[in-house]
Backbone as a ProteinNet text record, in pm:
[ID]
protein_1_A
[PRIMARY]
XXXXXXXXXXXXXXXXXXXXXXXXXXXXXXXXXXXXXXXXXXXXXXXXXXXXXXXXXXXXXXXXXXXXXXXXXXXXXXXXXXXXXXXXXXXXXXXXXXXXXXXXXXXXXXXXXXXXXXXXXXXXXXXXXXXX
[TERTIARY]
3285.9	3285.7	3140.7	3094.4	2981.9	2977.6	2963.1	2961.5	2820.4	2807.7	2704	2623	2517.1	2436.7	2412.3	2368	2344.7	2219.3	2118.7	2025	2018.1	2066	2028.2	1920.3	1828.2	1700.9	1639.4	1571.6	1475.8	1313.4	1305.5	1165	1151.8	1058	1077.3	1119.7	1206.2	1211.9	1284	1379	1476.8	1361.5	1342.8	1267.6	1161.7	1101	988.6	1036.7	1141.7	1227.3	1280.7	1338.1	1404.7	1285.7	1149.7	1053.3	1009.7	1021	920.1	1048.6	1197.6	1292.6	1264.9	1255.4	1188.9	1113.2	1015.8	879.4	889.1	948.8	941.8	1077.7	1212.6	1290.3	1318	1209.1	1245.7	1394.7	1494.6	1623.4	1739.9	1754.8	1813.1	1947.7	2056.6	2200.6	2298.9	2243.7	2333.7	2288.7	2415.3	2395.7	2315.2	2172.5	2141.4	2107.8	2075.1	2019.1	2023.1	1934.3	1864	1899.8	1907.5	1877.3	1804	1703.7	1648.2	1769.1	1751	1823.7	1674.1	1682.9	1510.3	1630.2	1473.3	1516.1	1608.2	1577.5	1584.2	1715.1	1773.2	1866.8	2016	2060.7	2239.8	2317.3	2419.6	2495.2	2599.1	2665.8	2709	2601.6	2505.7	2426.4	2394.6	2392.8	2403.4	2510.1	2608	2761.8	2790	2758.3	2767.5	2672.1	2560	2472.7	2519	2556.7	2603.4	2743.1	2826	2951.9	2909.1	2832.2	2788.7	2717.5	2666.8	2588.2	2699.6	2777.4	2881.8	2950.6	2980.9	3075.7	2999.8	2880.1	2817.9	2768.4	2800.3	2786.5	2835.6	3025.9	3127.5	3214.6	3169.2	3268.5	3419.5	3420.9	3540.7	3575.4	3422.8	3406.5	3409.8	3351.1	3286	3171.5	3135	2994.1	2963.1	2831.9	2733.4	2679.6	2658.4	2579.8	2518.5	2353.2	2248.6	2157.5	2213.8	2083.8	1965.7	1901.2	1760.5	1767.5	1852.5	1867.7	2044.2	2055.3	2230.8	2157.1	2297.3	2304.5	2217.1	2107.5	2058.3	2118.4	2099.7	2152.8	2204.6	2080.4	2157.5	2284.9	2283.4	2393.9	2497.9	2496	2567.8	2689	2624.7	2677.1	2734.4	2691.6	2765.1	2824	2867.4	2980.8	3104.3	3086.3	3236.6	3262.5	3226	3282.9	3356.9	3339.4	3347.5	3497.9	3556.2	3721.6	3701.7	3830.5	3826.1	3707.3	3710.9	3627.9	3456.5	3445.6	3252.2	3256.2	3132.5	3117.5	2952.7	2941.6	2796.7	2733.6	2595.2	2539.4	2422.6	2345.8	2240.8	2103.2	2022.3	1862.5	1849.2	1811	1837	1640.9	1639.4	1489.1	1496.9	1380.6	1354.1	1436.9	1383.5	1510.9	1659.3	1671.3	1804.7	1832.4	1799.7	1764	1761.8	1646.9	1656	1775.2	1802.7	1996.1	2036.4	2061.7	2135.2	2167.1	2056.7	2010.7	2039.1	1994.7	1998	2120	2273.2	2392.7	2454.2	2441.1	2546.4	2635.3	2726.3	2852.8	2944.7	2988.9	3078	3131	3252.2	3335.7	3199.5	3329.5	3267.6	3237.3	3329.4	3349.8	3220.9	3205.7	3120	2938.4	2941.6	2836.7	2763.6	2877.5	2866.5	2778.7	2843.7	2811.3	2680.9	2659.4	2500.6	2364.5	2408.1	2342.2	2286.3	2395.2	2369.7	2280.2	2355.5	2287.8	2124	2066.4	1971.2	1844.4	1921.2	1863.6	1796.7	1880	1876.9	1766.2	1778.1	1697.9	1567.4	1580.9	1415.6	1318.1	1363	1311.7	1285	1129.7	1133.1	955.8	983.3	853.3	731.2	616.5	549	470	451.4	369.8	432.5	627.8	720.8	656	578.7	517.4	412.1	387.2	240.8	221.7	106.2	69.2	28	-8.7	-33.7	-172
413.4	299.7	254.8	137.2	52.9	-62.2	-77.8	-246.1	-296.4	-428.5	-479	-564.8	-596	-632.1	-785	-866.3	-974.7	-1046.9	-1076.4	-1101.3	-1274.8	-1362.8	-1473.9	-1541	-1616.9	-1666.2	-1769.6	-1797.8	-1899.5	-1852.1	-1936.6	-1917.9	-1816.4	-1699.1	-1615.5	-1485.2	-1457.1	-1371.1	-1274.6	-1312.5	-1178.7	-1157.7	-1214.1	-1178.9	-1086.5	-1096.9	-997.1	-867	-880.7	-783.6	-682.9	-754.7	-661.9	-578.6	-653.3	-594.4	-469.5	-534.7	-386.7	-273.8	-283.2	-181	-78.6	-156	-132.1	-38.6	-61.5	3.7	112.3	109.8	271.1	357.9	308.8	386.2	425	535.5	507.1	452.1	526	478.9	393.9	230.2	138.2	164.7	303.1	279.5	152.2	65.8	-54.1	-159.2	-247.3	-385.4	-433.9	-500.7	-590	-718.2	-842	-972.7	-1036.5	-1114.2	-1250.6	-1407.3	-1461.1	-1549.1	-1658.9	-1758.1	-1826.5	-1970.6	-2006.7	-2170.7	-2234.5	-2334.8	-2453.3	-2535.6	-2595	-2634.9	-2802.3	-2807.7	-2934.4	-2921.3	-2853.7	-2801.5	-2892.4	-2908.6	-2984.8	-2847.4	-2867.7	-2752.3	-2723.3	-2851.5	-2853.9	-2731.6	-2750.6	-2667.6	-2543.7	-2562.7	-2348.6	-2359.5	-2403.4	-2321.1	-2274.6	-2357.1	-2355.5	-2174.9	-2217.9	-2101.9	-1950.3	-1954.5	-1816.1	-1787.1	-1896.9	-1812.1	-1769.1	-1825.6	-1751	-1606.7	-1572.9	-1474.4	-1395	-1405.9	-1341.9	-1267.5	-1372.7	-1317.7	-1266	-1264.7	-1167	-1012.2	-1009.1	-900.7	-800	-884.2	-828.8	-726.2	-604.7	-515.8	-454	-499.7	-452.8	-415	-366.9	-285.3	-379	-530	-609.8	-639.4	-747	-774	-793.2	-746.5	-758.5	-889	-967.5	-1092.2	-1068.3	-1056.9	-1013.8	-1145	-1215	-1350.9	-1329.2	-1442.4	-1411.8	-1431.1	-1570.9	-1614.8	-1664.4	-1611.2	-1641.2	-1813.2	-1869.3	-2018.3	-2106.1	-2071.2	-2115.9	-2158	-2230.1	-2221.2	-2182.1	-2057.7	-1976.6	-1865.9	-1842	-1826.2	-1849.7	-1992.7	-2115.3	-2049.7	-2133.9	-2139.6	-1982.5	-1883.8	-1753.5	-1737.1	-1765.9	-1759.5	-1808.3	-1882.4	-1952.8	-1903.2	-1772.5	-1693.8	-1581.6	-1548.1	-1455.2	-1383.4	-1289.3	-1248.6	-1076	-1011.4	-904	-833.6	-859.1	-815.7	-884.8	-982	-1036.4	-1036.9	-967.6	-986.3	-1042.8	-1107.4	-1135.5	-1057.4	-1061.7	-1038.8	-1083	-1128	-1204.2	-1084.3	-1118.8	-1061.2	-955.5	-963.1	-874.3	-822.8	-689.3	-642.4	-539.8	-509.8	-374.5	-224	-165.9	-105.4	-117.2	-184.8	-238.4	-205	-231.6	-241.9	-85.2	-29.5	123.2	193.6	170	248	186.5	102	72.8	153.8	160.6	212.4	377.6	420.9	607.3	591	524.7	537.7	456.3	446.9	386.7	339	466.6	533.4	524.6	384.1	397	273.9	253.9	129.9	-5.3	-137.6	-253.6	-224.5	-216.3	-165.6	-105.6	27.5	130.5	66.1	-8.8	-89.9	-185.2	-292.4	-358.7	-250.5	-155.4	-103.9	-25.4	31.6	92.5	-21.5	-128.6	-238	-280.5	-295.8	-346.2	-196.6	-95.6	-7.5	11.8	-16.3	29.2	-82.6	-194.7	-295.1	-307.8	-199.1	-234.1	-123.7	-11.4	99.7	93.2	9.5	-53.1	-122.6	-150	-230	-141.1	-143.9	-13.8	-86.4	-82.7	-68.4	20.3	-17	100.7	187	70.1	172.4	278.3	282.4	413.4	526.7	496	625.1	640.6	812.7	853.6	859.2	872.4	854.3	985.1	1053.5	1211.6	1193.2
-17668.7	-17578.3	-17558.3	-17597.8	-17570.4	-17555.6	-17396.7	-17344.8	-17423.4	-17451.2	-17440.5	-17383.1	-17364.2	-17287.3	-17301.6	-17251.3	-17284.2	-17139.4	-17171.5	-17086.4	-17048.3	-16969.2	-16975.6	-16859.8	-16931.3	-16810	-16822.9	-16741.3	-16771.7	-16848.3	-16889.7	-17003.7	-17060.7	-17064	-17166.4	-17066.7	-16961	-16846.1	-16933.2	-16972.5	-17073.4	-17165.6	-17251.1	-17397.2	-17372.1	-17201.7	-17158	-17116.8	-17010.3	-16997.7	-17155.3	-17178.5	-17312.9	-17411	-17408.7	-17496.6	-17400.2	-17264.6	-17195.8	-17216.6	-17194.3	-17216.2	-17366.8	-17437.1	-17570.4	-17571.6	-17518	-17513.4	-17441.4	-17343.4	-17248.9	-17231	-17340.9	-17391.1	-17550.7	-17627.4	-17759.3	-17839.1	-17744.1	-17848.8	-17771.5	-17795.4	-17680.4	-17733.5	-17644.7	-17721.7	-17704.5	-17657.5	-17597.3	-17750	-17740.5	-17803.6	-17729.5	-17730.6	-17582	-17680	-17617.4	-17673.3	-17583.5	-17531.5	-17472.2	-17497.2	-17395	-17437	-17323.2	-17371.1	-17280.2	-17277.5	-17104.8	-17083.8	-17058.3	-17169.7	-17091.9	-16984.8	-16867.2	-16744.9	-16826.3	-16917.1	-16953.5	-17083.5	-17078.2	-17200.1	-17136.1	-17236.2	-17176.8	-17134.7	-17054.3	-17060.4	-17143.3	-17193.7	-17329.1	-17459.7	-17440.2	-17531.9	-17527.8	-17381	-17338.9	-17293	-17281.2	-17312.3	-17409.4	-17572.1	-17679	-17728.2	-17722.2	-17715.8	-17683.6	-17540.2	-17481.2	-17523.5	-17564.6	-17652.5	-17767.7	-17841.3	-17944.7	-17963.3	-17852.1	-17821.7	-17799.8	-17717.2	-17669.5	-17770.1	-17865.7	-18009.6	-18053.9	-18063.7	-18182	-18129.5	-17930.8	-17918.7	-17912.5	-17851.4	-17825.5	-17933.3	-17925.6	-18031.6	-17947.9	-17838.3	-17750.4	-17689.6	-17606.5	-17519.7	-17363.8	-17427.9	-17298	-17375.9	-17266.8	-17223.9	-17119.1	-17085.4	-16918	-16954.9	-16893.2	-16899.6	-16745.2	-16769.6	-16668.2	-16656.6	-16519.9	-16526.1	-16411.2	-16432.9	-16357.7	-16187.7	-16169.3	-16044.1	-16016	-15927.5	-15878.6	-15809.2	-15867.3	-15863.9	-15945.4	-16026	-16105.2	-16251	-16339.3	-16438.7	-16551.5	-16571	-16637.8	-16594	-16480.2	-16358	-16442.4	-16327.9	-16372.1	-16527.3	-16600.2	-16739.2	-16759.8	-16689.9	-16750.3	-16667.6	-16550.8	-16458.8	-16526.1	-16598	-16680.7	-16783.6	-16807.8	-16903.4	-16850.3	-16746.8	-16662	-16679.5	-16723	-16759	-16768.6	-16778	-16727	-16830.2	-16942.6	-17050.4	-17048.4	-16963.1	-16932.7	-16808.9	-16754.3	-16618.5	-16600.5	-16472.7	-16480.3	-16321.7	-16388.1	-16272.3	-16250	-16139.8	-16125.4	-16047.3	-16089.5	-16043.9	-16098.8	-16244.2	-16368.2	-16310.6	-16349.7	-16306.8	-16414.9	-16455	-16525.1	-16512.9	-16338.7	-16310.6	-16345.7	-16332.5	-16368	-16576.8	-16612.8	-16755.9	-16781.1	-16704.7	-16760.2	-16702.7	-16580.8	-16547.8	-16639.3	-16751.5	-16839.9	-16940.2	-17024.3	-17158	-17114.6	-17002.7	-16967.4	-16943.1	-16930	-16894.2	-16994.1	-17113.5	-17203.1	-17209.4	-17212	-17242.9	-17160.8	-17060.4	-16922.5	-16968.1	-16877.4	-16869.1	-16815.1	-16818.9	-16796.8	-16645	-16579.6	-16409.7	-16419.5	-16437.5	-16452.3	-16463.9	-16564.3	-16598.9	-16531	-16455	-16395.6	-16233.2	-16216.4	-16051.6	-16110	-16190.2	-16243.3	-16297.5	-16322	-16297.4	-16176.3	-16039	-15928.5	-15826.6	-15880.9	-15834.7	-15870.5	-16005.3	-16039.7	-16014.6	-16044.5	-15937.4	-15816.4	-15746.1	-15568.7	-15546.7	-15648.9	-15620.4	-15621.5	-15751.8	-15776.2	-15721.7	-15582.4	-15509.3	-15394.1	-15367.9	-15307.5	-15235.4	-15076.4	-15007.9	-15063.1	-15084.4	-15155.9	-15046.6	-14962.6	-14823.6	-14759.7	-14801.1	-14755.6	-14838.6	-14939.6	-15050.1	-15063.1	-15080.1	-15042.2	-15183.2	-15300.5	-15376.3	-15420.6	-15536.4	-15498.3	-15610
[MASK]
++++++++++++++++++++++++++++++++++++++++++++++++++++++++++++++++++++++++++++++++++++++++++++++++++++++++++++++++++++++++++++++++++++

């Protein structure tokens, strides 16, 4: 079982994201891929776009579709894919990315709540921490 990943954003926010995942997990077991919406793109064109992405990620497991900003456009456009097999989620962060890749191997459900979880974790007051 392997959901896959799918990153959608504005300007190059996934494409940065996905390289730093890269970089500080040698082996990414997930399908993942990106894709940027320009502010100026039709939605006819990133509708078009993100089904395509979709099909080429989907082996049957699902797909996560991870966007940058809830209600924004790339949002938007992946909210209407949304079925028991794609789920989306918005305020995609690094954290988030690495609970991904270290947890593979789980349902869409599963995926979806280790996303939001790893997300939320990552966000962290720094003055609560002493430095050693």
């Amino acid at each position: 079982m392997t959901v896959s990943v799918l990153i959608i954003s504005h300007f190059k926010i996934g494409d940065a994201l996905l390289s730093a995942t890269k970089k500080m997990v040698e082996y990414i077991p997930l399908r993942m891929d990106q894709l940027e919406i320009a502010f100026d793109m039709p939605l006819d064109e990133a509708h078009l776009l993100v089904e395509a992405k979709i099909q080429h990620l989907d082996l049957g497991d699902g797909v996560l579709i991870l966007t940058d900003l809830f209600g924004a456009t790339p949002c938007n456009v992946a909210n209407q894919f949304q079925t028991d097999q794609i789920r989306v989620v918005a305020g995609v962060n690094l954290p988030m990315l690495l609970k991904l890749v270290t947890n593979p191997r789980v349902s869409l459900d599963e995926m979806v709540e280790k996303a939001v979880d790893g997300g939320q974790n990552g966000i962290l007051r720094c003055q609560d921490y002493q430095y050693a």
